[in-house]
C-alpha positions as CSV (number, residue, x, y, z in Angstrom):
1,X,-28.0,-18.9,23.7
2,X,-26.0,-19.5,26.6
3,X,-25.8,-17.7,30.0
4,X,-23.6,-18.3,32.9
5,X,-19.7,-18.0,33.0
6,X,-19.3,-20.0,29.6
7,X,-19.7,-17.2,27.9
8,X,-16.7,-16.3,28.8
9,X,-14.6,-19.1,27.1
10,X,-13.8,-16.8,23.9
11,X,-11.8,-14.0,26.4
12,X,-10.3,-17.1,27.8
13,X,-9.4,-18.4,24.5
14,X,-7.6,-15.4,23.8
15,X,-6.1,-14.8,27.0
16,X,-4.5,-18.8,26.6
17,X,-3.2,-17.3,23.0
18,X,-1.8,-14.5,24.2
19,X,0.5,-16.1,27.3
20,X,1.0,-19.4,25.2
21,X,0.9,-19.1,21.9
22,X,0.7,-21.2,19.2
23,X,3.2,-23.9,20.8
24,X,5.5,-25.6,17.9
25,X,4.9,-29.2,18.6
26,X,4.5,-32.3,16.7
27,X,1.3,-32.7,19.2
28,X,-0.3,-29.6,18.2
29,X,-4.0,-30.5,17.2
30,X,-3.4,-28.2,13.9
31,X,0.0,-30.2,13.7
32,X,-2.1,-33.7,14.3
33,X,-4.8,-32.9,11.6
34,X,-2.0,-32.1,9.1
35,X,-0.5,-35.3,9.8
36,X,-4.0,-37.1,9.2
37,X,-4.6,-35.3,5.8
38,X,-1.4,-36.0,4.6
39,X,-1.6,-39.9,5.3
40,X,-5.5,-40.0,4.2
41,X,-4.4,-37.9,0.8
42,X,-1.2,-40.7,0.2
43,X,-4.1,-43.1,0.4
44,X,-6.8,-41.9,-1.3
45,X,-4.2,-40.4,-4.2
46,X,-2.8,-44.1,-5.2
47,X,-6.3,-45.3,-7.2
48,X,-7.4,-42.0,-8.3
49,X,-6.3,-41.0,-11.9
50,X,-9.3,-39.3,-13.9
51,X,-10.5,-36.1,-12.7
52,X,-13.9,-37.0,-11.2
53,X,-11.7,-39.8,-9.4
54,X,-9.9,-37.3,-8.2
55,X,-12.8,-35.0,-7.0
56,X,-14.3,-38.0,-5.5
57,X,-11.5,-38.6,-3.7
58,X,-10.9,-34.9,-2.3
59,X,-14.3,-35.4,-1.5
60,X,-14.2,-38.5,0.6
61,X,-10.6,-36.4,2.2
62,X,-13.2,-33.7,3.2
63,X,-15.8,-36.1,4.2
64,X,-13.2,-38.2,6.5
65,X,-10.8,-35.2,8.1
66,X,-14.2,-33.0,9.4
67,X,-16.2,-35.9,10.5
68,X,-12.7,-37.2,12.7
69,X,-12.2,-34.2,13.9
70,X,-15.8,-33.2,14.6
71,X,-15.9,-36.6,16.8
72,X,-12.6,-36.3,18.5
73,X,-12.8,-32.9,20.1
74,X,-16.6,-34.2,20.9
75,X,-15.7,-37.0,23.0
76,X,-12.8,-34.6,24.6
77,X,-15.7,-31.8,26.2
78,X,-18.4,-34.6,26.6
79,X,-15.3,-36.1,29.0
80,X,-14.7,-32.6,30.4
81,X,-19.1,-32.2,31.3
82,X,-18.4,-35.2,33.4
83,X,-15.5,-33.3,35.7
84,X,-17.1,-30.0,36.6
85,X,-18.4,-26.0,35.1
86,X,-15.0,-24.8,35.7
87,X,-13.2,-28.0,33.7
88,X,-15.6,-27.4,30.7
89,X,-14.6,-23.5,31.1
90,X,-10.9,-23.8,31.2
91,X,-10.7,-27.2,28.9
92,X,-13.3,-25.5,26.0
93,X,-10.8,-22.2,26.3
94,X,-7.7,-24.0,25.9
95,X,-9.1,-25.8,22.4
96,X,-10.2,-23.0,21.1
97,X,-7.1,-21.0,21.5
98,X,-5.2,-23.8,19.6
99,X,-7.9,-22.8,17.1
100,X,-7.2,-19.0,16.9
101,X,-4.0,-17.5,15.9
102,X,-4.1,-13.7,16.9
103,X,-0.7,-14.1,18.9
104,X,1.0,-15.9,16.2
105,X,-0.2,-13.2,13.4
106,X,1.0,-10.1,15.3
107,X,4.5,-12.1,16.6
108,X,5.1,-13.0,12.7
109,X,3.9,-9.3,11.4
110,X,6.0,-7.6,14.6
111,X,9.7,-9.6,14.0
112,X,9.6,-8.7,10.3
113,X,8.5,-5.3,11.0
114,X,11.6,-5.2,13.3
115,X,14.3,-6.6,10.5
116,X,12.9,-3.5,8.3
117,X,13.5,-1.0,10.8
118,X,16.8,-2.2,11.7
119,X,17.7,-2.2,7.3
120,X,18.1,-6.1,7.8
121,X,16.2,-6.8,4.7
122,X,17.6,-9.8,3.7
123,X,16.3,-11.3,7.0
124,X,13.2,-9.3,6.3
125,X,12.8,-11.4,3.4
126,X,13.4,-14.7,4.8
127,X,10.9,-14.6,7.7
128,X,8.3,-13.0,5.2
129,X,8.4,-16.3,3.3
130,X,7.1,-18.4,6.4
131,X,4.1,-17.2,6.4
132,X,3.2,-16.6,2.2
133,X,3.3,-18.7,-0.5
134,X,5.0,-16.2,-3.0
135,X,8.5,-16.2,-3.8
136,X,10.6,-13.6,-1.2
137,X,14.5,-13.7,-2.4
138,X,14.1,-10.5,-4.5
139,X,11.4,-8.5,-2.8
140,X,12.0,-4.7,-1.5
141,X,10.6,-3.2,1.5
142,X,8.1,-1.9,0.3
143,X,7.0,-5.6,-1.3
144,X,8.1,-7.3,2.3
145,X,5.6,-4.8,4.0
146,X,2.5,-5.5,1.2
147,X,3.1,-9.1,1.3
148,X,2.8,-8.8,5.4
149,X,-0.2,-6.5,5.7
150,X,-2.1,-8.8,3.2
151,X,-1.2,-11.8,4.8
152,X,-2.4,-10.5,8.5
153,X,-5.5,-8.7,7.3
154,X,-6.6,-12.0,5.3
155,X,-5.7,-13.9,8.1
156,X,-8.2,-11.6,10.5
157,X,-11.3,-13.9,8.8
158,X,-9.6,-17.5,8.8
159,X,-7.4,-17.7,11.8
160,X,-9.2,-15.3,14.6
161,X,-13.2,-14.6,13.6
162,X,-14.0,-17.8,11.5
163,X,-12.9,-20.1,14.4
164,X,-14.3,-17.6,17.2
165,X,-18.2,-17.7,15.6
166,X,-18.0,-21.1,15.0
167,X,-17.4,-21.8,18.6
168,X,-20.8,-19.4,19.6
169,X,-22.6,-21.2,17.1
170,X,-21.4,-25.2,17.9
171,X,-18.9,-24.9,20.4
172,X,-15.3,-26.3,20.5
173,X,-16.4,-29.1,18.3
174,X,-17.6,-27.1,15.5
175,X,-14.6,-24.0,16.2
176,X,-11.9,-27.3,15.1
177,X,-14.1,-28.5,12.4
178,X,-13.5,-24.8,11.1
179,X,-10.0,-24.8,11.8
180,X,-10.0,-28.3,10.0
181,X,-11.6,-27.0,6.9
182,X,-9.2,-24.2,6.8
183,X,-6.2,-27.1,7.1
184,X,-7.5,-28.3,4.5
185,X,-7.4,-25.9,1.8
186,X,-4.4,-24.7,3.0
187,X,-2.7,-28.2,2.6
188,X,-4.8,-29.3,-1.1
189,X,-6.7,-26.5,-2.0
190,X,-4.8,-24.8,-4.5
191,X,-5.3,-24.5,-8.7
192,X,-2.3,-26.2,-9.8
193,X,-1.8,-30.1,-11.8
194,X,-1.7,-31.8,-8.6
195,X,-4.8,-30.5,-6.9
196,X,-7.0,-28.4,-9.4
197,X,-9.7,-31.7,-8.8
198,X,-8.5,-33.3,-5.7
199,X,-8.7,-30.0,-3.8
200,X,-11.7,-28.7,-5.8
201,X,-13.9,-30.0,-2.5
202,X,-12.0,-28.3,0.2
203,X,-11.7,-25.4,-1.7
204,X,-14.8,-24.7,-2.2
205,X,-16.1,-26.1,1.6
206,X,-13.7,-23.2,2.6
207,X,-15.2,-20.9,0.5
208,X,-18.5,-21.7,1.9
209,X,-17.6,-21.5,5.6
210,X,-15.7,-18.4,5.5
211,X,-18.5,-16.3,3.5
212,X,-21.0,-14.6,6.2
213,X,-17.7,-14.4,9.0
214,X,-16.1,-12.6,6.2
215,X,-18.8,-10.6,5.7
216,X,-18.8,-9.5,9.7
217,X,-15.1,-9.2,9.8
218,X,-15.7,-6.4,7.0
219,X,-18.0,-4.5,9.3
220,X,-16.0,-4.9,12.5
221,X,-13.1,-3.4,10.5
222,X,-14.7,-0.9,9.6
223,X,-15.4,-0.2,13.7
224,X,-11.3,-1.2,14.5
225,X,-10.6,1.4,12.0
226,X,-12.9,4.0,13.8
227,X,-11.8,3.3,17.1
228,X,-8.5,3.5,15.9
229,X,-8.4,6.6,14.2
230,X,-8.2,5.6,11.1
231,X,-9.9,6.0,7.8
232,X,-13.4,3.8,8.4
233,X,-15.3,5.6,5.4
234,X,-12.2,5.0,3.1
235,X,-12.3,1.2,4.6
236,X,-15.8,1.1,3.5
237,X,-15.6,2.8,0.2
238,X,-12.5,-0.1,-1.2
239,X,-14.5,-3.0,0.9
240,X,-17.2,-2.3,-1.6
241,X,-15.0,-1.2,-4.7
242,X,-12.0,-4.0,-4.5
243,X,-12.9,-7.0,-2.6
244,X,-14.8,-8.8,-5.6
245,X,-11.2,-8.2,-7.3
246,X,-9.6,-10.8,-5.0
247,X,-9.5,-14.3,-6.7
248,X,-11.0,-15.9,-3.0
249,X,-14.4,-14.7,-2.5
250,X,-14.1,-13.6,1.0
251,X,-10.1,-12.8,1.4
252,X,-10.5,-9.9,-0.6
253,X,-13.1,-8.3,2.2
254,X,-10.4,-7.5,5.0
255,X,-7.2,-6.6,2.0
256,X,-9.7,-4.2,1.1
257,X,-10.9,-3.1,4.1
258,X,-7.3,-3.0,6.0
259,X,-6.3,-1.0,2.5
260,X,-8.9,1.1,2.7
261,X,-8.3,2.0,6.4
262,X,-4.7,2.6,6.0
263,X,-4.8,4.7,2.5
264,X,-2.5,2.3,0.7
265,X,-3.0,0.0,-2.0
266,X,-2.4,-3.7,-1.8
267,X,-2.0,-6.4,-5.0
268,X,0.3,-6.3,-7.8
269,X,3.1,-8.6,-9.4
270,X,3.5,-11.6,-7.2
271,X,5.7,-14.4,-8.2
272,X,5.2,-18.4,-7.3
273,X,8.3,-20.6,-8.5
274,X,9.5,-18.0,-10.9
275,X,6.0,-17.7,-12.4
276,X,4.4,-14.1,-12.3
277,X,0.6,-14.1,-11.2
278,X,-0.7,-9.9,-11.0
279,X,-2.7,-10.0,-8.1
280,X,-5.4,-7.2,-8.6
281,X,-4.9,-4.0,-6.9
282,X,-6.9,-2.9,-3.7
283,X,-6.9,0.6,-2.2
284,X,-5.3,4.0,-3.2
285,X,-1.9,4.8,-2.9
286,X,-2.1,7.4,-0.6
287,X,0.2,6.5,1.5
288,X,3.7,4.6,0.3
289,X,3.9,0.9,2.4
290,X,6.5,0.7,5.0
291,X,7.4,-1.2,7.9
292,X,5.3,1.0,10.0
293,X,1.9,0.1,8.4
294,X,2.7,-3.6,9.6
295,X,2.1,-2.7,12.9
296,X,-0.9,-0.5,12.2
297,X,-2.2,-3.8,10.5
298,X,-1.6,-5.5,13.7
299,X,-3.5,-3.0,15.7
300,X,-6.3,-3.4,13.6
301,X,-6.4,-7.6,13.6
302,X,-6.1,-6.8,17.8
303,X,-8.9,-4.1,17.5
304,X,-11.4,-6.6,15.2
305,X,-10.7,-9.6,17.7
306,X,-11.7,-7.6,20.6
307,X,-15.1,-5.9,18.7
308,X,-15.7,-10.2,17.9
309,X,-15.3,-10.9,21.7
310,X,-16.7,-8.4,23.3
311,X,-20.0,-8.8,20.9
312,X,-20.1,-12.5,21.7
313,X,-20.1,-11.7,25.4
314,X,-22.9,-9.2,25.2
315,X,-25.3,-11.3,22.7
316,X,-24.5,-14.3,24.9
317,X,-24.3,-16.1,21.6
């Protein structure tokens, strides 16, 4: 437990994000650890043939990119206890707002919500594939808007609550080790020939991190949707009938939930370089997806990030 202003550095954090952003720059420390992986997986990749090479080598990827990291933004705050409170206050909020990405979620779920509204679904389309892996050139609207809300309600756990209780537990250090682990499943973990046993390890190390903040984002959902007027018992009721359906262990907590609250139903037919992959379905179809259920998704990923911070200021950590 801390006391004193520091515990203030998450409402800093998000007040950074929300007047700066997620800046597009090759200096970005997201950027910079994507850089890292990449050069330490081109390495790594050149002696490892058999599969438990492989795994080894993921593992030694892990082992490398988390302690580097870890170290780095270490030495960074030990430097900023040398200056003064309010360096260590402004300094440790400025990290960890490179760390969260509430800001970049709702811009992203916002301009594609726009392009439906305005019929431009062909630009609809084309934003929607920067930010999900599935293929976009022949979805409708209504597939445009699933393929939106699931994205932002998944990313509620991994790119705003994840990073945020990882900073009350360990500070800036441990918030970029997170966001580190969650670069690196992004980048290897996936179940294809290339990385079914080099990613295995960062796979499942994301797995593991995200599990009990998944598990909190659920309930704090389940409080956003109350707030907000929407349908907490039904968020409740699919949290606990659909989210084992997901394929990730802890995604499938706010898709559920964020169905559950809106009364629509997420999943179905997804394709991934012309290759169809059904996605299990989540919620009731109570209510048909369009572009305005974006922005109630939105208001719910702003409504959970607020419950977070607003917790973590009254515990004190």
């Amino acid at each position: 437990m801390i006391s004193g202003f520091e515990k203030w550095i998450p409402l800093g954090a998000v007040l950074f994000d929300s007047l700066i952003g997620d800046p597009r720059s090759r200096l970005h420390p997201v950027v910079l650890i994507g850089n890292y992986i990449s050069l330490l997986e081109k390495a790594l990749r050149r002696t490892a043939h058999s599969p438990l090479c492989q795994q080894a080598a993921g593992a030694v990827l892990v082992f490398a990119v988390l302690g580097t990291t870890y170290a780095v933004v270490w030495l960074i705050v030990a430097g900023l206890q040398w200056l003064d409170p309010l360096a260590v206050f402004w300094g440790e909020a400025l990290i960890l707002s490179f760390a969260i990405t509430p800001r970049s979620l709702a811009s992203a779920g916002k301009e594609i919500c726009q392009y439906l509204l305005d019929g431009n679904l062909e630009q609809a389309r084309y934003k929607v594939g920067w930010i999900v892996g599935r293929d976009t050139q022949q979805l409708d609207e209504r597939e445009v808007t699933r393929a939106t809300v699931e994205t932002v309600a998944e990313n509620i756990v991994d790119g705003i609550i994840s990073p945020l209780i990882y900073f009350a537990i360990g500070g800036a250090p441990l918030a970029f080790l997170y966001r580190a682990v969650n670069t690196l499943d992004s980048m290897v973990g996936y179940k294809n020939d290339k990385y079914l046993y080099f990613g295995r390890v960062a796979a499942r190390v994301d797995d593991i991190f995200n599990y009990i903040p998944a598990r909190l984002t659920g309930i704090m959902l389940v409080i956003a949707a109350l707030l907000l007027g929407y349908n907490a018992r039904g968020s409740v009721k699919m949290i606990l009938r659909d989210a084992a359906k997901h394929p990730s262990p802890n995604s499938g907590i706010a898709e559920a939930g964020v169905a559950g609250a809106l009364g629509v139903r997420l999943g179905g037919l997804n394709y991934y370089g012309g290759v169809a992959s059904l996605r299990a379905y989540m919620g009731d179809e109570e209510n048909t997806l369009s572009a305005v259920y974006i922005q109630k998704t939105v208001q719910i990923m702003y409504a959970v990030t607020a419950i977070c911070v607003l917790l973590l200021i009254v515990s004190k950590w």
